[in-house]
C-alpha positions as CSV (number, residue, x, y, z in Angstrom):
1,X,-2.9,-5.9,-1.7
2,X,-3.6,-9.7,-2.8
3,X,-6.6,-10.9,-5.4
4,X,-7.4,-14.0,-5.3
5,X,-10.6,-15.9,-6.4
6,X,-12.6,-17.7,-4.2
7,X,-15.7,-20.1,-4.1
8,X,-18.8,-20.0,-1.1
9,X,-21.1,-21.4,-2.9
10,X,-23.3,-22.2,0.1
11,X,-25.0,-20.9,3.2
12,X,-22.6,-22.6,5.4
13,X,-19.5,-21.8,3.3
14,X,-20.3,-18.1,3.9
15,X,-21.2,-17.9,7.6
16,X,-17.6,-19.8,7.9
17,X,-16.1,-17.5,5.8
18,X,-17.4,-14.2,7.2
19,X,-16.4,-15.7,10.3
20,X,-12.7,-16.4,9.6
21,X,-12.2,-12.8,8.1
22,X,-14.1,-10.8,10.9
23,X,-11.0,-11.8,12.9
24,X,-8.5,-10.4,10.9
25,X,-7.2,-7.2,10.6
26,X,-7.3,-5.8,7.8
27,X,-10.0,-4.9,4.7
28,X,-11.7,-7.3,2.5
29,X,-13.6,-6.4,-0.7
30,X,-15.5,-9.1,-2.6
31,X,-15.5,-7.6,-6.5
32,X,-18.4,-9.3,-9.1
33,X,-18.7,-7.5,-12.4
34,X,-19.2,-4.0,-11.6
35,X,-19.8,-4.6,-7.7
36,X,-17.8,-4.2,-4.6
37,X,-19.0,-5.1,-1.7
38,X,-17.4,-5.2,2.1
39,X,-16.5,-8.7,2.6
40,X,-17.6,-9.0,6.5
41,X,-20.8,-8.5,4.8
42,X,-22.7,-11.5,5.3
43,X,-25.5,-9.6,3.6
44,X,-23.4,-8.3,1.1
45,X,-22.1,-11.3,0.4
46,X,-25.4,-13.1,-0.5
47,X,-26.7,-10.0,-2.8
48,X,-23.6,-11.1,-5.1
49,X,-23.8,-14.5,-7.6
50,X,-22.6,-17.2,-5.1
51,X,-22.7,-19.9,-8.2
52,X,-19.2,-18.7,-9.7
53,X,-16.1,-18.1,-7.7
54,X,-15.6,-14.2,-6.5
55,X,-13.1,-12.0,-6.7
56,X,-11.6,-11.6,-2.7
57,X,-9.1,-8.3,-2.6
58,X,-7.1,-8.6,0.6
59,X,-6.0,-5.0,1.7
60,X,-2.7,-6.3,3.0
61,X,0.5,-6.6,2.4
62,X,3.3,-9.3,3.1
63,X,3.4,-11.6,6.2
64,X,0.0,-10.2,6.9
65,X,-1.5,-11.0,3.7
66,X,0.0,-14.5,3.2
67,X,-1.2,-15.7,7.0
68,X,-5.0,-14.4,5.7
69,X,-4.7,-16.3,2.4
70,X,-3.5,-19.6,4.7
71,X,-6.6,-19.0,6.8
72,X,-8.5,-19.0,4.0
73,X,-7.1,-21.2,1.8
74,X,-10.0,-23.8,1.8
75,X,-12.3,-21.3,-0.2
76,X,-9.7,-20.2,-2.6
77,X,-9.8,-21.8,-6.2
């Protein structure tokens, strides 16, 4: 499992973003304050504070994970 924080701060940041997780395999959860939501959420995702960067939790582990954080590393701050 990886946490990283990450920023979509914008409609077309988080259509991108759902779309480049959807093709992984593996789980995502996005954690603000006391929520967790699914990641490939898209509605999920815009119920949460968009204005501050997110926790992301990859479920993953090793190769896996660090291929996912590449392909994601333009939202990660």
């Amino acid at each position: 499992m990886k946490r990283v924080k990450i920023l979509v701060n914008s409609i077309e940041k988080v259509k991108d973003f759902v779309n480049t997780i959807s093709k992984q395999d593996a789980e995502f959860d996005m954690v603000s304050g006391r929520y967790v939501i699914d990641a490939k959420s898209i509605m999920g995702i815009f119920s949460l504070d968009l204005s501050e960067p997110i926790d992301l939790v990859v479920h993953a582990e090793g190769e896996q994970a660090e291929r996912i954080l590449d392909n994601i590393k333009e939202y990660i701050v």
